[in-house]
Structure formats: C-alpha cells, structure tokens
C-alpha positions in Angstrom: 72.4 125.6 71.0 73.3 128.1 73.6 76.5 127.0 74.5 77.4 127.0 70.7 77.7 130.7 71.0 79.5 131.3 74.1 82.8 131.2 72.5 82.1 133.8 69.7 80.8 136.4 72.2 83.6 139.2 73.1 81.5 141.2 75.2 79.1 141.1 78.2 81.2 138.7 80.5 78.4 139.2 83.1 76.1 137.7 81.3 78.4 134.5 80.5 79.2 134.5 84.1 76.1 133.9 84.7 74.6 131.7 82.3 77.9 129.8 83.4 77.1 129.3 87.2 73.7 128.4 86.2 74.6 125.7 83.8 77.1 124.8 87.0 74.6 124.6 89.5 72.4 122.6 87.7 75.3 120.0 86.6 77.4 119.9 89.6 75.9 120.9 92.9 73.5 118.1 92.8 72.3 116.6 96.8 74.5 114.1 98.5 72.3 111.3 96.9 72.9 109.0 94.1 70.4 108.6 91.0 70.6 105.9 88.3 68.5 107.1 85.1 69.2 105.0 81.8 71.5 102.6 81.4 74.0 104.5 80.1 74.4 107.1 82.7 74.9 107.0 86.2 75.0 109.8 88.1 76.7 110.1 91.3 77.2 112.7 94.1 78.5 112.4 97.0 78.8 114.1 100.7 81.4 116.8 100.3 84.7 116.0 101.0 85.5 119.0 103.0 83.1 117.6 105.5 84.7 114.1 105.6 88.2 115.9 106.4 86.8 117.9 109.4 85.2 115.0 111.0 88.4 113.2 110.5 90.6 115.3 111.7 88.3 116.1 115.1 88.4 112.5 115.6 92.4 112.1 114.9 92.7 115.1 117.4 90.3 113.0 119.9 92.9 110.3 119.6 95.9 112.0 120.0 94.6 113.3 123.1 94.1 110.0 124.3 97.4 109.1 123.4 99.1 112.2 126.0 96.7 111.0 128.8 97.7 107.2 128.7 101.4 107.8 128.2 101.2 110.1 131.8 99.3 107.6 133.2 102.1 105.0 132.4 104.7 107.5 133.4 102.7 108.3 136.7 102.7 104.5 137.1 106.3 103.6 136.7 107.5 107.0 138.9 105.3 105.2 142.1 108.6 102.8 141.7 110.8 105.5 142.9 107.8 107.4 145.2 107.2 104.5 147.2 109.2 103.1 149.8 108.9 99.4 149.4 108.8 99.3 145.8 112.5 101.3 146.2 114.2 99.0 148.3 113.6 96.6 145.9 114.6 97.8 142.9 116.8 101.1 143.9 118.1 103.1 141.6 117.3 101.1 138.7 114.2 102.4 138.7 115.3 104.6 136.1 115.6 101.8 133.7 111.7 101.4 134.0 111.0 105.1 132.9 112.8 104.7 130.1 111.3 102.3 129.2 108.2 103.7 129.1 109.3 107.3 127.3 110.8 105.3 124.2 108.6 102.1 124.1 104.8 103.9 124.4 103.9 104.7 120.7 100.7 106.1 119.3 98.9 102.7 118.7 98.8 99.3 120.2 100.4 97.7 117.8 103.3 99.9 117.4 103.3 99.5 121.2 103.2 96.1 121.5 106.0 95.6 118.5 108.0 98.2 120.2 107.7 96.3 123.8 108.6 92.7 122.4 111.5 93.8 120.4 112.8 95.8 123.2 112.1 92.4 125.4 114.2 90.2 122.9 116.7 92.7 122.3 117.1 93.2 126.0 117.3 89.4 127.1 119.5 88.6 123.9 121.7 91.5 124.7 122.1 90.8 128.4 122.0 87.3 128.2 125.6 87.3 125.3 126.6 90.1 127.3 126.9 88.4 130.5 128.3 85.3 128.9 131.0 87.5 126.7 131.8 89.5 130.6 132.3 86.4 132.4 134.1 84.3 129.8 136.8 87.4 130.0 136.6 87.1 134.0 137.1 83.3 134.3 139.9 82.8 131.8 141.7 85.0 134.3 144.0 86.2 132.0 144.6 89.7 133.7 143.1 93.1 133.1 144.6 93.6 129.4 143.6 90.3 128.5 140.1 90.8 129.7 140.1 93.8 128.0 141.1 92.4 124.7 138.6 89.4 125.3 135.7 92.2 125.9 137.1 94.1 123.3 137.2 91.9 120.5 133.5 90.3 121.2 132.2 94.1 121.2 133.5 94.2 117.8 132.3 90.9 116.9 128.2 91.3 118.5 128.2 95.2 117.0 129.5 94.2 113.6 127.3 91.6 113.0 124.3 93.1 114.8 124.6 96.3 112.6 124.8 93.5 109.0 121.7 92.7 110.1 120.1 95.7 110.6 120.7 96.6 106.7 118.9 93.0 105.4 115.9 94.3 104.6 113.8 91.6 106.1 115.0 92.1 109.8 114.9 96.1 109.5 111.4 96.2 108.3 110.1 94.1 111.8 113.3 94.0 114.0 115.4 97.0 113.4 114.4 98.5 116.9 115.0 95.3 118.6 118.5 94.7 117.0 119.9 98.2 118.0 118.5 97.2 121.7 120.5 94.4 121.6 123.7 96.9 120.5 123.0 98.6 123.4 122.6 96.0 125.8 125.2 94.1 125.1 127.6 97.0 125.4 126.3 98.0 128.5 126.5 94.8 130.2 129.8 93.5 129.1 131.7 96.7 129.8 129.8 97.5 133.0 131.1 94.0 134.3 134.6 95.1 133.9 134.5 98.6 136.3 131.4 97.9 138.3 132.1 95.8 141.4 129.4 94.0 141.0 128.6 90.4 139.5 127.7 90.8 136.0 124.5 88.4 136.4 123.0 90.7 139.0 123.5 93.8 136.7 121.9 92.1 134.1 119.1 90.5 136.3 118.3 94.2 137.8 117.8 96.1 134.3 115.8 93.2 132.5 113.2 93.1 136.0 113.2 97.2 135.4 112.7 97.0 132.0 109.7 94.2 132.5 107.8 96.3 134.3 108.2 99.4 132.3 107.2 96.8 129.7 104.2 95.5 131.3 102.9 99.3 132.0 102.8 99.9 128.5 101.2 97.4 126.9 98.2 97.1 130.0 97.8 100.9 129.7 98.0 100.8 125.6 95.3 97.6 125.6 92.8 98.3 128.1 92.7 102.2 128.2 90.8 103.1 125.4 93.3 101.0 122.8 93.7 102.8 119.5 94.3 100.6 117.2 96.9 100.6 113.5 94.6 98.1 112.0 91.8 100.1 112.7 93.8 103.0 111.6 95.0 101.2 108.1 91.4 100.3 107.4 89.8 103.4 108.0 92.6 105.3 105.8 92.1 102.6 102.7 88.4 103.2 102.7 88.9 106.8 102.6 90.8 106.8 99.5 88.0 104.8 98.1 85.7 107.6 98.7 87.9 110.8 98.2 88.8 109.2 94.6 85.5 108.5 93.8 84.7 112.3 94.3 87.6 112.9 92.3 86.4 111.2 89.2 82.8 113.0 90.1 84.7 116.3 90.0 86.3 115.5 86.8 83.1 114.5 85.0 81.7 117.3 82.5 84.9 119.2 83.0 85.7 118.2 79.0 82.2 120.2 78.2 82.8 123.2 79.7 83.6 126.5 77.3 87.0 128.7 77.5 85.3 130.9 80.0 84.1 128.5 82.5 87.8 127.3 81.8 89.4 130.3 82.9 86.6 132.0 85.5 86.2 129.0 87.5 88.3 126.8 89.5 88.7 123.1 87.9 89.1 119.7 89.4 90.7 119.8 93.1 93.5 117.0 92.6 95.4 117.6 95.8 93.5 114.2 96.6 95.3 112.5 93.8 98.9 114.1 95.1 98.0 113.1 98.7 97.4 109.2 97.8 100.4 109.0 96.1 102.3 109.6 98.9 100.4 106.7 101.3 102.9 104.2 100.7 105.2 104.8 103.7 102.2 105.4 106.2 100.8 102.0 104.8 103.3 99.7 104.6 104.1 101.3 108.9 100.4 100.7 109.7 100.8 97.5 108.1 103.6 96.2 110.2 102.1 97.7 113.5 98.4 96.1 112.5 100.7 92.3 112.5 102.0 92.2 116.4 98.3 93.4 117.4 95.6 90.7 119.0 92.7 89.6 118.0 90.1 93.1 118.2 86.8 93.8 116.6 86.9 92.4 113.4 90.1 91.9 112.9 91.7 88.2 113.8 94.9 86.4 113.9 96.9 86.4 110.7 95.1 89.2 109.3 95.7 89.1 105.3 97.4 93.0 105.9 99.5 92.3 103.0 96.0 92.8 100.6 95.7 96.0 102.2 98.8 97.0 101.0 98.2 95.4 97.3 94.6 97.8 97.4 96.8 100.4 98.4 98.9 100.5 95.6 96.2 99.7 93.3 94.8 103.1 94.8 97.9 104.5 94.7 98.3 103.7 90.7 94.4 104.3 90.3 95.3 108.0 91.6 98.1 108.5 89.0 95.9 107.7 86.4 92.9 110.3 87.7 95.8 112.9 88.1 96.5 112.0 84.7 93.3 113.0 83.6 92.4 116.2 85.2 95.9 117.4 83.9 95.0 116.1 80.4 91.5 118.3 80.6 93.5 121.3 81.8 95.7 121.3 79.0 93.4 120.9 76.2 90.8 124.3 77.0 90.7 125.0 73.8 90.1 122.1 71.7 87.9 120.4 74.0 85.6 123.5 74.2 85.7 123.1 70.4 84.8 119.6 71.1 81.8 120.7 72.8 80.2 122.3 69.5 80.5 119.6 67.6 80.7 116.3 69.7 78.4 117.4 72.3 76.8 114.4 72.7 79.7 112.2 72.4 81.4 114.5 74.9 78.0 113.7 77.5 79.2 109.9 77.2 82.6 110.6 78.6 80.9 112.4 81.3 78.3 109.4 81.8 81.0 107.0 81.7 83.5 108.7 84.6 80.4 109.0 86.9 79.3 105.4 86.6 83.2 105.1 87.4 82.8 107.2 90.2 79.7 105.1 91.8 81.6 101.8 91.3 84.6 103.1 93.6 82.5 104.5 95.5 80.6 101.5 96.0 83.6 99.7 96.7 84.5 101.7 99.3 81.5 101.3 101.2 81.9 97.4 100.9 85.3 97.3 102.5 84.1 100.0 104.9 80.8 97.3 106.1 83.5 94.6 105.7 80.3 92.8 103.2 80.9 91.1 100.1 79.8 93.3 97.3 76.8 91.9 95.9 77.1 93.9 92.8 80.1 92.7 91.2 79.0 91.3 88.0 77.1 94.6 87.7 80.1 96.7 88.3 82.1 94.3 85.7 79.8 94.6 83.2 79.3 98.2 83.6 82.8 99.0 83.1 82.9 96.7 80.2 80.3 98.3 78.8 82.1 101.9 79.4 85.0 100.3 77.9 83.0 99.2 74.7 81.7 102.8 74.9 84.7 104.7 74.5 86.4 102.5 71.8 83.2 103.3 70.2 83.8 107.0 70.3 87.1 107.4 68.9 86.4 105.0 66.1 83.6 107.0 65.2 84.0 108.4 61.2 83.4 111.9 62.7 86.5 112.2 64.4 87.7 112.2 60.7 85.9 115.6 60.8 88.4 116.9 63.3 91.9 119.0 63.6 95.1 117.6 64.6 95.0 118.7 67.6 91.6 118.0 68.7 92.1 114.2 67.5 95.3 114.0 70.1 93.1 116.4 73.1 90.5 113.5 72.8 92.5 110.7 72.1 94.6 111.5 75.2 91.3 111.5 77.4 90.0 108.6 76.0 92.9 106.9 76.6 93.6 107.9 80.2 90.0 106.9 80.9 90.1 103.6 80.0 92.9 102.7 81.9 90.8 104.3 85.0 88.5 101.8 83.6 91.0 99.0 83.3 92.5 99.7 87.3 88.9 100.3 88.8 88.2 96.7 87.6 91.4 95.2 89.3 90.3 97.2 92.2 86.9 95.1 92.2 88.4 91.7 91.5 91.1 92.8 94.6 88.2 93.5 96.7 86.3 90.5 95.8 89.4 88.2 96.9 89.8 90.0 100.0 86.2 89.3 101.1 86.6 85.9 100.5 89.4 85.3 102.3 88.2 87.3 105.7 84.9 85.9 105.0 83.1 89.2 104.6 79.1 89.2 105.3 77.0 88.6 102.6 74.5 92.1 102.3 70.9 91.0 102.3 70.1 94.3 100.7 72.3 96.0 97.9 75.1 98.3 99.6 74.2 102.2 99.1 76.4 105.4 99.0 
C-alpha cells in the first residue's frame, strides 16, 4: 500500500508533499453536502465555518448599530423635557433625573432593558417610599436637629446594611442585584435630602420617581417597538451555533489518526479554538438566560419559556467540547504511534474515522432541529447509530490484534478509543436533552426528514 512506504522514505519531500495534498483533497475538501454510503459510514461535510463567522459577525455589527441609533433616539426623546417650554415648567430641573435614566437603564437587548427598567422602578419606589417614611419619622418626633440626625442616621445604617446582605444571597444578585443597589441609593438620597432641602420630603420623592417614569417608559417603547433585539433570540441563535461549529469539529478530527508523520508535521491539524471558545459560554449563557426571562411573549418564544434547558444544553455542549478538545489533543500527541497504526490497523483505523463522522452528522443534525424549533424525527436512528458506534469501538480494542502491538501504541489507541466513546456517550445525552425540550415547547413535527 502506498501509504505503507511513506514513513521509510528520507528523501524527496516534494513528492510526499504532494502525494499528501492529494490524498488530502480527496479525503477532506469534500462539497458542503452530506452523503450516507453503507451503513457503517457516514460521511459529513459541512459549509465552512469561516463563512458562518463572517455572516455572524456582519449581522452582530448590524445590531449593534441599531443599538447606538435607538439609545440617541431615547436620549433625543428625554432631552425635549428640558428643550421644551411646557414640558419644563412641569418638571424643572429634575429633568436630569429622566436622562439618567435612560444612559444607565438602555442595554443592548430588550430584555436586559426591560429587567434593568423594572428593577430600577422597584428599587426606586421601595427606596423613596422607606426613605420618605424614615425622613419624616425623624421630622415628626421633633426631637431636635441631633436627634433627627441620629434617627436618620441610624435607619441609613440599618436600610444599607441589610440591603447590601442581600445583595450577596445569590438568589437576589442573580435577578435583583441592580434593583437593590437602586434602592441604596434612593433611600440615601431621599432621607438625607429631607433633612437640608427646604422642601417636603414627599414632593422630593414624588418629583424624581415621575422623572425616572418617564425615562423609564422611553426605554422600554424605544427598546420594543424600534427594531427590538432580542436575548432570547440571541441565546438561541448562540446554542445552535455551537451545535454546528462542534459538529465541524468532530468532521475536522476524523481521519486525523490515519495520517503519516509528514502530513503530521507539514500540515496544520484540527482547529480547536472552537472547543476553547465553548468552554467559556457559561457566563454569556446563564446573562442571556436571565435577560430572555423578563422579555414578552415574541416570535416563538412564549411566557415561561423553559430557558433553564437551554442552559442544561449548554453545559452539555460545554462538557461535549471538553471531551472533543480531549481528542484532538490525544491525536496530536500520539504522531508517531498512530502513523504506525496506520500500517497495520488501516482498516480498523477507517472505523474510527467512520464512527466520528456519523458523530458529526448526528450533532449536526441536532443542531438544525433546535435551529427549525422541529422535533427530530430521527431519534431512534441517531440512538441506534451511536449504539452501534459504541458496539463498534469496544469491538476494536478487544480485537486479538491489538495483542500484536507495542506498549505505547496499545495506550495511543486506547486513549482515542476511550475519549471517543464518551463523545459517543454525551452526544446521546445531547439527543435525549433535545428530545425533552421539544416536547415541552411543543416543537413541529417535520413532515420531511430535517437535512444539513
């Protein structure tokens, strides 16, 4: 076999080189389209990646273009409160309190928006409201200016203590943190204003909160109904994604373990940046997550969205990734004895390859299920496909050849083996996830199989 003698050859690299990139091209740089020959292999390729990331990022850069335009619409909005006459007399120089509002309330999506707005609104009329109360308790026990400083004093302490408990429970800072230093603020402001500002306390109060309404109000009209951009849509889009990008990551991967110590060293091996990039979605998940819970009902998405699946497929992705990364490490470290592989476990070696691109298509295909929001109709396929790859790999390191091995190849392809399986053993957690999350939203059922 040709590829037999590639490793003994010292000299003419050219010609390796070439032979290489042939045996490359024809292997790897298949069309974007998706073949199933046998029933043992499956082979998958998808639309490059690259591709995928420069129409996403042209559309993130649409968006946050739309974001700058609606927030100076909302701040040209709230400024006609100081610009025109009769809106002035009315609300004066508290106009100010309106702006504000809008620079730190008007977020990048409408949820984040909208949770911003009511937790500024609650912390705002909690604040003001105790404030008040604490301000003109000091005033009407009439107990002179250093006991209504005491009395002011003490319930400053008391309010900003406990407020700042609660922002560390974990519950309350995860949905309420912004609302709760509001609150601080508010109370503070009102309850010490009442003391130097010759002014009744109730009026103060009733001035900021009508300021801060219509700051309020500004936002969220301007956030809903001007082109809205959405954190559910935003969560969604991002989980599917991940589907894909992994799926061409296991696509990469296959028939890296049957390439020789040149095409090893002369050409570039699995990208796993994707890998590195998944595992750090948590954060931007769980923040999607919360934003996606305060929006209304939009598109596809209704009240009491299950979000919380999301984030379970998430980390499922997130593990799924850590066992991918896994792999292509595991391949990168073992050059040699897996190009010795090659010689004598060729065949054996082309059903590892087989296996990770039926892999690939079933993520894939998952992907494009969530994507259509469809029920997959596939999933006994897929479950017996991946038992069937399963049944396929315990059969090749049980074989009595691997007797015929060295140390060190046994351990190269034990490793593989055994970082594929649990691939395997996550991709079909992923479709059982998948599965319950269609039946819960009630996801269409596809008159036609679902294509990559």
């Amino acid at each position: 076999m040709e590829s037999s003698h590639v490793i003994a050859i010292t000299n003419g690299e050219e010609n390796i080189g070439d032979r290489n990139k042939e045996n490359k091209t024809f292997q790897f740089r298949l069309p974007p389209t998706i073949s199933h020959l046998g029933k043992n292999a499956v082979h998958c390729v998808s639309i490059t990646s690259n591709l995928r990331q420069k129409h996403m990022q042209s559309e993130h850069d649409t968006r946050k273009k739309i974001h700058c335009i609606k927030v100076g619409i909302s701040l040209a909005l709230v400024s006609l409160l100081y610009l025109l006459n009769p809106l002035f007399d009315q609300v004066g120089e508290n106009a100010m309190w309106a702006i504000m509002t809008v620079v730190v309330m008007f977020e990048f999506s409408a949820g984040a928006t909208l949770g911003k707005g009511l937790n500024r609104g609650l912390g705002t009329i909690i604040g003001g409201g105790l404030g008040s109360l604490a301000a003109f308790f000091a005033q009407s026990i009439g107990m002179g200016r250093v006991g209504n400083s005491i009395i002011i004093g003490a319930s400053v302490f008391i309010f900003g203590s406990v407020a700042t408990y609660l922002r560390l429970v974990p519950s309350i800072k995860k949905r309420y943190d912004y609302g709760v230093m509001i609150f601080i603020l508010t109370f503070n402001l009102v309850v010490v204003s009442g003391v130097r500002v010759h002014m009744k306390v109730w009026d103060i109060a009733r001035e900021r909160l009508l300021n801060i309404l219509i700051g309020f109000i500004v936002c969220v009209c301007v956030s809903l109904f001007v082109f809205p951009l959405w954190a559910s849509d935003e969560l969604h889009h991002s989980i599917v994604s991940r589907f894909l990008d992994l799926a061409n990551t296991i696509q990469d991967c296959s028939g890296e373990c049957t390439k020789n110590v040149s095409e090893k060293e002369n050409q570039p091996g699995t990208n796993l940046n994707v890998c590195k990039s998944v595992l750090n979605t948590k954060s931007k998940d769980e923040s999607l997550a919360n934003f996606a819970k305060w929006e209304p009902w939009h598109g596809k998405f209704g009240f009491c969205y299950p979000w919380g699946r999301y984030l379970k497929i998430g980390e499922m992705l997130r593990e799924l990734a850590a066992f991918i990364l896994a792999v292509g490490r595991c391949l990168e470290a073992s050059k040699e004895p897996m190009a010795c592989l090659r010689e004598s476990q060729w065949v054996q070696l082309e059903t590892c390859e087989a296996i990770e691109s039926r892999v690939a298509c079933i993520v894939r295909g998952l992907g494009e299920s969530m994507k259509q929001m469809r029920k997959c109709d596939a999933k006994e396929s897929m479950l017996a496909q991946l038992k069937a790859a399963r049944t396929d790999l315990m059969m090749l390191i049980s074989t009595s050849k691997m007797v015929e091995l060295e140390d060190e190849q046994v351990v190269a392809i034990g490793s593989f083996v055994f970082l594929l399986m649990e691939v395997i053993g996550k991709v079909e957690e992923l479709v059982k996830e998948v599965e319950d999350l269609g039946d819960v939203v009630a996801f269409s059922t596809p008159t036609t199989p679902l294509s990559s």
